[in-house]
ZADREN-727852 format. One line per field, with one value per residue (C-alpha): residue number from 1; x, y, z; residue in three letters. Coordinates in pm, whole numbers, plus 50000, padded with zeros to 5 digits. Layout:
<recs>
nr <- (NUM ...)
xx <- (X ...)
yy <- (Y ...)
zz <- (Z ...)
rest <- (ALA ...)
</recs>
This chain:
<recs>
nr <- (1 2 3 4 5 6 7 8 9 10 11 12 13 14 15 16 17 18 19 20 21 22 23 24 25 26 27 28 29 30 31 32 33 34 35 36 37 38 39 40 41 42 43 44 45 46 47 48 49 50 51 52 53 54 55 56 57 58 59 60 61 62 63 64 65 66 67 68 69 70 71 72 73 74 75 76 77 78 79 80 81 82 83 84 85 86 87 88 89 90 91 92 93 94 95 96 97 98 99 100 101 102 103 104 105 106 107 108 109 110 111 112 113 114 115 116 117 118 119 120 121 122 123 124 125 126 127 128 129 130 131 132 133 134 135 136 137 138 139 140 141 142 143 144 145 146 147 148 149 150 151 152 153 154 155 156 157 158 159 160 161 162 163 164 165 166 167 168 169 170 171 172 173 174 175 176 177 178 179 180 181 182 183 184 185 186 187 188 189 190 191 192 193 194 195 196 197 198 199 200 201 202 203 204 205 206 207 208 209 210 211 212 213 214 215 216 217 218 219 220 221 222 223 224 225 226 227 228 229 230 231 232 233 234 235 236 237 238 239 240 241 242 243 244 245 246 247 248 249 250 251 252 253 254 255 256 257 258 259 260 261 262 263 264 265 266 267 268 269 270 271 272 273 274 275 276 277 278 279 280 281 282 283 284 285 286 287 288 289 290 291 292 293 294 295 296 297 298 299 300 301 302 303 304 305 306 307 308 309 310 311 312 313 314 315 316 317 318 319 320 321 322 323 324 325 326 327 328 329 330 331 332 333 334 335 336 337 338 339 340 341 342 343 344 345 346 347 348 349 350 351 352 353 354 355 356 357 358 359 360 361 362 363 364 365 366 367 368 369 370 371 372 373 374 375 376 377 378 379 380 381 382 383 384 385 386 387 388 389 390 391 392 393 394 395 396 397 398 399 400 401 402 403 404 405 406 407 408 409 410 411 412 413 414 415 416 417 418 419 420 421 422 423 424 425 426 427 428 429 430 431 432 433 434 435 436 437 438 439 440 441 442 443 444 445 446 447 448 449 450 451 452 453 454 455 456 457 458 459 460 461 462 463 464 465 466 467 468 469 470 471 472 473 474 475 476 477 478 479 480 481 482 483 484 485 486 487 488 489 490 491 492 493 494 495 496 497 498 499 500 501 502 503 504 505 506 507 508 509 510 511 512 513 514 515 516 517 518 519 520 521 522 523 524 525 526 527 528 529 530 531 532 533 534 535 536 537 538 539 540 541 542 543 544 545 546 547 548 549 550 551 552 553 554 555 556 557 558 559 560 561 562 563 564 565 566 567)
xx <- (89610 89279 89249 89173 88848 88894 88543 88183 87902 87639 87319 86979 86706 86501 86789 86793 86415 86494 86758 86666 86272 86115 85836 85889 85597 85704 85659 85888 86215 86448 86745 86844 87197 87289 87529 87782 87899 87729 87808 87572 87824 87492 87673 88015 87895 87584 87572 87270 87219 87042 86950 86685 86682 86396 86462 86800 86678 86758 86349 86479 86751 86792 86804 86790 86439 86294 86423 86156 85894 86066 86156 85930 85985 86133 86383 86745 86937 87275 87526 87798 87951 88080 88270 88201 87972 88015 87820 87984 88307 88253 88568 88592 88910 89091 89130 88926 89021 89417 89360 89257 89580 89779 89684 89870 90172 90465 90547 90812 90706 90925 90816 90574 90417 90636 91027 91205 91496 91724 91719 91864 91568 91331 91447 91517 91155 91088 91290 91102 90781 90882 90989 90666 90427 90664 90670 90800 91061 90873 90605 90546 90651 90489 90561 90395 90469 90847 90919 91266 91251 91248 91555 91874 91988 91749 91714 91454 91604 91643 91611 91968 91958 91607 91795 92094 91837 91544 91717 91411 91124 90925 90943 90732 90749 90531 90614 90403 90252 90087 90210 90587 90727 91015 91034 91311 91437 91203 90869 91081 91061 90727 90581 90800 91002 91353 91614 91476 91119 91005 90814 90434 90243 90215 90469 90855 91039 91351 91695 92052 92289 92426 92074 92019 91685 91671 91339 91193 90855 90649 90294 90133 90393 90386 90007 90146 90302 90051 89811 90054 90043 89868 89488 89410 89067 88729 88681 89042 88891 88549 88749 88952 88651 88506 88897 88909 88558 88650 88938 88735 88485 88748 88835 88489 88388 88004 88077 88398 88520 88725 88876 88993 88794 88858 88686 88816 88779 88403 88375 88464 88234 87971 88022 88025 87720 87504 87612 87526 87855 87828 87732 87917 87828 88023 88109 88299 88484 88525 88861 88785 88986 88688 88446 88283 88230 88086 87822 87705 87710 87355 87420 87577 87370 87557 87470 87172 87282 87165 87305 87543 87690 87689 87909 87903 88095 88399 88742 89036 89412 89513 89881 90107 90246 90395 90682 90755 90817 90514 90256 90211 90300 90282 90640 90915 91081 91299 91666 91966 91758 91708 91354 91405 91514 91213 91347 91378 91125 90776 90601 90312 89983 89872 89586 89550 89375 89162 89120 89028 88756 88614 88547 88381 88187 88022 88011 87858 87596 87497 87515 87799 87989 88375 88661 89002 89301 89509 89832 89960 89815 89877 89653 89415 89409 89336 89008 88894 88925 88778 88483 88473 88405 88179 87998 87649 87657 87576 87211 87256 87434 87780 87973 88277 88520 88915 89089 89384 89402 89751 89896 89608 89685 89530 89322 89243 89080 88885 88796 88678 88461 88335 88267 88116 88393 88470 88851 88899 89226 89524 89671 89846 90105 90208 90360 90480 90598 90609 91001 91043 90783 90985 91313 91123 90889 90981 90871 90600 90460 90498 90371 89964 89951 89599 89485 89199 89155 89151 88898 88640 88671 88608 88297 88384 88273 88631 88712 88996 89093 89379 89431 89484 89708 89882 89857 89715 89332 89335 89068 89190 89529 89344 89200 89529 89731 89470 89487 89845 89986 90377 90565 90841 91100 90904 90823 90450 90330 90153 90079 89768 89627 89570 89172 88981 88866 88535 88626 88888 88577 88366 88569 88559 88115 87887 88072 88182 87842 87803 88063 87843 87495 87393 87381 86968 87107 87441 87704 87513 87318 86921 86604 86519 86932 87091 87176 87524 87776 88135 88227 88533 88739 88806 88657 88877 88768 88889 89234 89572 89552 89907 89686 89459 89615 89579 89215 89092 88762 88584 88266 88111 87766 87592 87234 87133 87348 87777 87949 88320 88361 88713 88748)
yy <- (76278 76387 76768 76906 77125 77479 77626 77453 77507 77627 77376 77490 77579 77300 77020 77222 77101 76786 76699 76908 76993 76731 76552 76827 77003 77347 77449 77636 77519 77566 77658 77822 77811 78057 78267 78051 77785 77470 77187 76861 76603 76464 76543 76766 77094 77066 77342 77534 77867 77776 77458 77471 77215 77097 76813 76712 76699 76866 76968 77167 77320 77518 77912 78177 78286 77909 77890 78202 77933 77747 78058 78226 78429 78129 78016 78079 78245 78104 78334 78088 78446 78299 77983 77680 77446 76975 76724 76623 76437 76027 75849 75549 75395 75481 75393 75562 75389 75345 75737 75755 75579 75775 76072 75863 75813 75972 76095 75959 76025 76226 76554 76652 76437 76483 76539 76263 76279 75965 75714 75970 76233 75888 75844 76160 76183 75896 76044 76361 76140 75984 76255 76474 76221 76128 75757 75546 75259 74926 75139 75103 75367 75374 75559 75542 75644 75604 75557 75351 75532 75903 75843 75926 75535 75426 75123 75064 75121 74853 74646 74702 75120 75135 74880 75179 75428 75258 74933 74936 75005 74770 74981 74963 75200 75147 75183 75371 75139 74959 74642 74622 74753 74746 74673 74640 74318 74338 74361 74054 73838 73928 73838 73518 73545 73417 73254 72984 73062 72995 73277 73290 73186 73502 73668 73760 73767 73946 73859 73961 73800 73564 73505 73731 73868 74293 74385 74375 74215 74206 74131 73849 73842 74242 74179 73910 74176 74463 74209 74208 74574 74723 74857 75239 75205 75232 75521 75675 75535 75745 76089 76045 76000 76373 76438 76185 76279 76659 76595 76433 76695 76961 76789 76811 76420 76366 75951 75760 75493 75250 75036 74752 74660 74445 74305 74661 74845 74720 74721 75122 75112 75037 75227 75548 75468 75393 75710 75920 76040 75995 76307 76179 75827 75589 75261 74964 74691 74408 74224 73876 73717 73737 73657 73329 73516 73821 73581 73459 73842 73923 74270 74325 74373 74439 74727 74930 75265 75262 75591 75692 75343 75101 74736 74791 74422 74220 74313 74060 74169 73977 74104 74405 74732 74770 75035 74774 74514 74337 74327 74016 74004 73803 73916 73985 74339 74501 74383 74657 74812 74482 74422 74149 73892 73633 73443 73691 73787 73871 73942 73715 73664 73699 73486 73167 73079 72817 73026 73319 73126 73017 73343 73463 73195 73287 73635 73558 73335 73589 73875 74078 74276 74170 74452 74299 74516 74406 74591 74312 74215 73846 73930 74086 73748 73554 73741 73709 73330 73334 73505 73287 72977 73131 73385 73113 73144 73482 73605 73961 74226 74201 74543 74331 74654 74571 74816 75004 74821 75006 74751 74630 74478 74561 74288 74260 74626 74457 74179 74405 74620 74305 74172 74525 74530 74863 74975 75163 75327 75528 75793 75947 75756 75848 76136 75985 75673 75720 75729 75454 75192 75329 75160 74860 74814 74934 75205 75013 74937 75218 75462 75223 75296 75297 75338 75603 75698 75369 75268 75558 75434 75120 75254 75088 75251 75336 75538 75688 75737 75849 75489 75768 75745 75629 75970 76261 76247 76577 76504 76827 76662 76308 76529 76655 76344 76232 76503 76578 76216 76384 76221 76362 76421 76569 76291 76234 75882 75818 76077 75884 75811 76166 76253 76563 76731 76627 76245 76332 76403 76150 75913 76106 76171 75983 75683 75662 75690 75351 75158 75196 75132 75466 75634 75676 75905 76074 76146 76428 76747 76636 76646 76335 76290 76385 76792 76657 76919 77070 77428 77501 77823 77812 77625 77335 77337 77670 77682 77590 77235 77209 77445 77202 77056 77445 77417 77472 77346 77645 77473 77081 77040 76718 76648 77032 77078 77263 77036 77232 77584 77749 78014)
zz <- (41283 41456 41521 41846 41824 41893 41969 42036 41767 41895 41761 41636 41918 41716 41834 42176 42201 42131 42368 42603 42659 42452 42726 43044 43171 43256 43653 43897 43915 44256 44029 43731 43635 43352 43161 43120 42806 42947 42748 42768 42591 42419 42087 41979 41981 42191 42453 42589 42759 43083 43271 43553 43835 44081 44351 44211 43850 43534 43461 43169 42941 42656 42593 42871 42697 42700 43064 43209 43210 43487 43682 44017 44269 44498 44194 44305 43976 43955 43719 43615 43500 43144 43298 43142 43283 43228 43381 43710 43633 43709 43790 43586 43824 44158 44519 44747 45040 44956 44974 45302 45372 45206 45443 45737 45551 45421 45111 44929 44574 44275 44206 44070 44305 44556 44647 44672 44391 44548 44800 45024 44975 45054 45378 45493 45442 45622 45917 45895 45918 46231 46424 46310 46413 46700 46628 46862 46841 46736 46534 46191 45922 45615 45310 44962 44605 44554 44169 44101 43763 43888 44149 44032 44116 43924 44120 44425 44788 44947 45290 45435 45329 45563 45845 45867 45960 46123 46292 46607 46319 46071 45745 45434 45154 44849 44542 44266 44097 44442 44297 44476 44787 44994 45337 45578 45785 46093 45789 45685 45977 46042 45686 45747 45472 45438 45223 45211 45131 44770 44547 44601 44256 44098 44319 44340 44667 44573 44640 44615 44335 44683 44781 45013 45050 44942 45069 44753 44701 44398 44315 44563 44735 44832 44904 45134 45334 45247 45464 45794 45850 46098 46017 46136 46379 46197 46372 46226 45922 45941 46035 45698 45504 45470 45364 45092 44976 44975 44750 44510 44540 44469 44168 44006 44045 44172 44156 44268 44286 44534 44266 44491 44831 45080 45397 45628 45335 45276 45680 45645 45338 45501 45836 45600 45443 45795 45931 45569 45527 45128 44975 44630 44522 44576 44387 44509 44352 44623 44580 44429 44614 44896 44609 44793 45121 44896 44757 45105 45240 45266 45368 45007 44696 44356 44098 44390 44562 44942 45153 44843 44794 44541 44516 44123 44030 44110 44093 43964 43952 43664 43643 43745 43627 43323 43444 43770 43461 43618 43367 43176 42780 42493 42370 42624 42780 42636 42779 42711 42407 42241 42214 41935 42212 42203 42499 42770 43105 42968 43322 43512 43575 43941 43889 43709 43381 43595 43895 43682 43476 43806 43938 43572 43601 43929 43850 43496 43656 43934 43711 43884 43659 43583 43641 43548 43543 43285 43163 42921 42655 42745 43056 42848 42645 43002 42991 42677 42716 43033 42913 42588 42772 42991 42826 42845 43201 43172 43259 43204 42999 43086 43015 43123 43214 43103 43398 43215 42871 42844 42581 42449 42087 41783 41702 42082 42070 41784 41926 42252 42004 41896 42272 42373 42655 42817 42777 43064 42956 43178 42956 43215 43174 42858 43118 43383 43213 42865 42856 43086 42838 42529 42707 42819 42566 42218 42018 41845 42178 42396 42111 42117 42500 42610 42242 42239 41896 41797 42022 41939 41581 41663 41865 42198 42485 42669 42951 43131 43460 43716 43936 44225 44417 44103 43941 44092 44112 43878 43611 43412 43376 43211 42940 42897 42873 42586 42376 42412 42466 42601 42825 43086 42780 42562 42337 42181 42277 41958 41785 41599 41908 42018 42086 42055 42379 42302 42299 42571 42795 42714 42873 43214 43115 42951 42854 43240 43333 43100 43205 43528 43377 43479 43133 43190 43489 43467 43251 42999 43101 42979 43120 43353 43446 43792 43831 43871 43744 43751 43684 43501 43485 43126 42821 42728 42422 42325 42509 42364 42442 42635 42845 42938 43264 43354 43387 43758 43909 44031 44164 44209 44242 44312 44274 44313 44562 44613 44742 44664 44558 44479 44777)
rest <- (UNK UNK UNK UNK UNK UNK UNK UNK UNK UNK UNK UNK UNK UNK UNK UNK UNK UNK UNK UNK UNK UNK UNK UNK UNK UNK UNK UNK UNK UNK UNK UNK UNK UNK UNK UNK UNK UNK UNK UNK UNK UNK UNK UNK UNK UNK UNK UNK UNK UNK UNK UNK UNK UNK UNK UNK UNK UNK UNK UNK UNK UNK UNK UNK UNK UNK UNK UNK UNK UNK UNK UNK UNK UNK UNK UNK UNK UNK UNK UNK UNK UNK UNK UNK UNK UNK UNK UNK UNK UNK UNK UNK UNK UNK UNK UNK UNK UNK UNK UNK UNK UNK UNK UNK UNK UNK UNK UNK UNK UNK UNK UNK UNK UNK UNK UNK UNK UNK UNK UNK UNK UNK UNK UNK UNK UNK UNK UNK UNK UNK UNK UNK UNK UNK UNK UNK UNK UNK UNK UNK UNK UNK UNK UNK UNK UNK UNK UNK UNK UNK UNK UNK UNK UNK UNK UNK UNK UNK UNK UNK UNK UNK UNK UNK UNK UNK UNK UNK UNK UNK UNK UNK UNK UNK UNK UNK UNK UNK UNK UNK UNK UNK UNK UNK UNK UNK UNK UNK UNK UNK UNK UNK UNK UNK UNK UNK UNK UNK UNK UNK UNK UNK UNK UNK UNK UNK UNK UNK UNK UNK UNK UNK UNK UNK UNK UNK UNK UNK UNK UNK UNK UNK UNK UNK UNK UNK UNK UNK UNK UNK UNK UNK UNK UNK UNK UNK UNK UNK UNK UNK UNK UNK UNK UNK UNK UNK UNK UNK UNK UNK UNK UNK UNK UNK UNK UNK UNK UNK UNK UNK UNK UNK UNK UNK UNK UNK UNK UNK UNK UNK UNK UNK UNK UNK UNK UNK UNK UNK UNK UNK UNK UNK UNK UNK UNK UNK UNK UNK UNK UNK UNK UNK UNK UNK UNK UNK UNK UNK UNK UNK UNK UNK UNK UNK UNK UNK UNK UNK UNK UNK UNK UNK UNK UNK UNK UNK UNK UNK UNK UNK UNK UNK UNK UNK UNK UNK UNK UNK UNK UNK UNK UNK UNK UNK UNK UNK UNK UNK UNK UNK UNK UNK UNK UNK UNK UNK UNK UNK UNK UNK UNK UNK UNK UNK UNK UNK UNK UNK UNK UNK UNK UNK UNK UNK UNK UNK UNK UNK UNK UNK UNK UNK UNK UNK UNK UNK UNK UNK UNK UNK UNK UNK UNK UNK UNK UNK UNK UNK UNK UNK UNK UNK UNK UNK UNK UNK UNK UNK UNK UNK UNK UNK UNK UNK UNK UNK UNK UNK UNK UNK UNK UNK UNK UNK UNK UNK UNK UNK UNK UNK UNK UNK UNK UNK UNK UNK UNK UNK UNK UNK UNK UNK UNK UNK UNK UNK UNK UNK UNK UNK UNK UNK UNK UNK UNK UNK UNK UNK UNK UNK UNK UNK UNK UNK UNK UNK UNK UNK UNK UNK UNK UNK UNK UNK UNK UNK UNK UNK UNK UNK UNK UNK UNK UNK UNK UNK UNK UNK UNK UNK UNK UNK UNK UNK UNK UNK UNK UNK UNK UNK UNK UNK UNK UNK UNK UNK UNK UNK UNK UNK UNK UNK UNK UNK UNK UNK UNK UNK UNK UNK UNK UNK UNK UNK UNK UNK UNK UNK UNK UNK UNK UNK UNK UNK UNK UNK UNK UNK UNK UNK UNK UNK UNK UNK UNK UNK UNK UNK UNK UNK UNK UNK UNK UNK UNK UNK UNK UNK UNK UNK UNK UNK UNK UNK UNK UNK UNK UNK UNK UNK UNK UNK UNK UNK UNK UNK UNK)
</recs>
């Protein structure tokens, strides 16, 4: 079992020159921050007294006493009064945009994330939502989050429960996941979906054991209806923006991400960036399903910042979620605790083998980064292959990124070392779904979710993210997750597969900052990189670590600059 470190050692100021001064010319710096434990993540146990920062920079670090040759009368002194001091958190995955939707919508998520215990609670909330924002009949009511695991049914509401109360609304409530939802009969008729309509490739209209349609809809065929429903203005859009952004600023992240963007999203995109209202960087991953129409957009360069915004690759849903029984598998669910069944449901792909080698193939050959979220291993497998055959198309270096990697295999994660493929893990569910996998999935399973330790010692370069609005966007409660791998019961998901703090924050640091191509800029506190940085009210690596998800961020600071500061 790896041991979590309890304390930082404190390295020699000969290795503090190195890292930290080696090349810089000493001259005034605006800022000095100082007193606190500022750890650089160059190495376990590097930290440094003092860092000083001129025009967004890090011109120097190292001890308080090394630090007076950067200091005037103009330099600002910043006392971090002992608190411990990161490089700004970079969010390897989430939804930027899906978040400013989520501030238009109603609640309907299990505590902690909300408090919706049954089907009841969910629309009682969804009453309370109309009548608050005094909806009116023929309006749409959305609602987002519900979690068919967390309600006492244990089953997913359903179209003829949301008819009872809302028969002059179209309903949608998402579930948790973003890969289902339910809808009621008017959603129904509009999507144009009835008895008699077939399942989409890669989708699952659901129905009744007499046929009847239940509201349920699953994968393509919930994008189907996701597509239908009205769009807030751009202008709505823009006045969400500094809310979303402020959240992630209160969090400690100084880059985000929108892990799934499509034409309104990139339309918003790109409204926020002419009018400068991206004082985080941004990175988008355009949906490619609009891949063709991204390759003729001019206005859209991959991998290049303008205004705070970067298009940093393609993004390809390969299956679903692994709690929704979505996600795509080599060997089948679990059915009534047998897991030895070899005939039962093993999921689906969204995407075809052939359609998913085309778009590799484009993005190889105009060297755009691949992002594939794959839960299954048997979608992991579809991109391996589709890489295999087309890794000579490639004409740069690929850092192909495999989104979530929950039940990646063992000699997958080798084969990924081998590839130099980032594993952008999702430890968080260990918590909020651990329990529900071990039923599904098996012990042997459930216990290698998003397999950390097994990654660093195979020396891939893996991250690990939130999915927000999957999980909240708390970065404090990732580390957590990692190190303590518990789930809602109490049981350790893997006990070998627990990190150390340190390699718990890599994956939210530096190695985020590769998975990006940015490692020359962010994701370490050295001379040359971006002052990017998040204070923290306690050192993680010296509290108890069920304490970690304690942790609160008391300032973010991006490029020189607060951008969030606990009140």
């Amino acid at each position: 079992m790896l041991k979590v470190r309890k304390s930082l050692i404190i390295l020699s100021i000969l290795g503090l020159q190195l890292s930290c001064s080696e090349n810089s010319e000493s001259k005034s710096a605006e800022k000095i921050y100082y007193n606190g434990n500022i750890v650089q993540m160059t190495a376990e146990g590097a930290i440094v007294e003092a860092v000083a920062v001129s025009e967004g920079k890090i011109v120097a670090c190292g001890t308080s006493e090394e630090m007076e040759a950067y200091r005037s009368d103009s330099t600002e002194m910043i006392d971090l009064d002992q608190n411990t001091m990161l490089p700004g958190f970079i969010d390897p995955h989430s939804h930027l945009t899906q978040g400013i939707f989520e501030l238009t919508q109603a609640n309907v998520s299990s505590p902690p994330v909300g408090n919706c215990m049954n089907i009841a609670d969910v629309l009682e909330e969804l009453k309370a939502y109309k009548e608050d924002n005094n909806i009116q009949d023929g309006e749409w009511i959305l609602g987002y989050g519900y979690d068919n695991e967390l309600l006492t049914e244990k089953r997913h509401p359903n179209r003829f429960e949301l008819d009872s109360v809302f028969p002059n609304n179209p309903v949608v409530i998402g579930h948790v996941s973003l890969h289902m939802g339910v809808c009621n009969s008017a959603v129904l008729e509009k999507v144009g979906f009835d008895e008699n309509t077939p399942d989409p490739e890669g989708g699952v209209i659901g129905r009744n054991e007499d046929g009847q349609l239940n509201g349920l809809l699953q994968e393509n065929a919930a994008f189907a209806m996701m597509a239908i429903i009205p769009q807030i203005t751009l202008e709505e859009k823009i006045d969400l923006l500094d809310d979303i952004l402020g959240m992630y600023a209160e969090n400690g992240y100084t880059t985000i991400q929108d892990g799934v963007s499509n034409e309104y999203d990139i339309e918003m995109l790109k409204a926020g960036q002419e009018q400068n209202k991206f004082y985080l960087d941004v990175v988008s991953l355009p949906d490619a399903r609009g891949f063709d129409a991204l390759l003729n957009d001019s206005t859209i360069e991959f991998g290049v910042y303008n205004n705070g915004l970067k298009f940093g690759g393609v993004k390809i849903i390969g299956d679903g979620s692994p709690q929704g029984k979505t996600a795509f598998f080599t060997h089948p669910y679990c059915s009534h605790g047998n897991c030895d069944d070899t005939s039962g449901f093993r999921g689906q792909p969204n995407i075809s083998q052939e359609n998913l080698n085309a778009i590799v193939k484009k993005a190889y050959e105009n060297d755009i980064q691949v992002n594939m979220h794959c839960n299954g291993d048997a979608a992991i497998d579809m991109l391996i292959k589709a890489h295999e055959e087309n890794k000579d198309f490639a004409i740069g270096e690929l850092r192909t990124v495999i989104i979530h990697a929950q039940f990646i295999n063992p000699e997958q994660l080798k084969k990924v070392a081998e590839l130099n493929f980032t594993t952008s893990f999702f430890t968080n569910h260990a918590f909020f779904w651990g329990d529900a996998h071990l039923k599904n999935l098996g012990e042997e399973r459930a216990f290698y979710l998003s397999p950390m330790a097994s990654a660093d010692e195979l020396g891939i370069n893996y991250t690990n993210h939130t999915d927000y609005l999957i999980t909240p966007l708390d970065p404090m409660f990732v580390l957590w997750s990692s190190v303590n791998r518990v789930s809602r019961n109490g049981v350790v998901m893997g006990e070998d597969e627990k990190v150390t703090v340190y390699q718990g924050l890599k994956s939210i640091t530096k190695n985020a900052a590769y998975q990006y191509f940015e490692e020359d800029s962010k994701g370490t506190i050295e001379v040359g990189k971006l002052a990017d940085f998040v204070v923290l009210s306690d050192n993680p690596f010296d509290v108890d670590p069920m304490e970690i998800k304690n942790i609160k961020v008391i300032e973010t600071i991006k490029e020189g600059v607060s951008v969030f500061k606990l009140k």
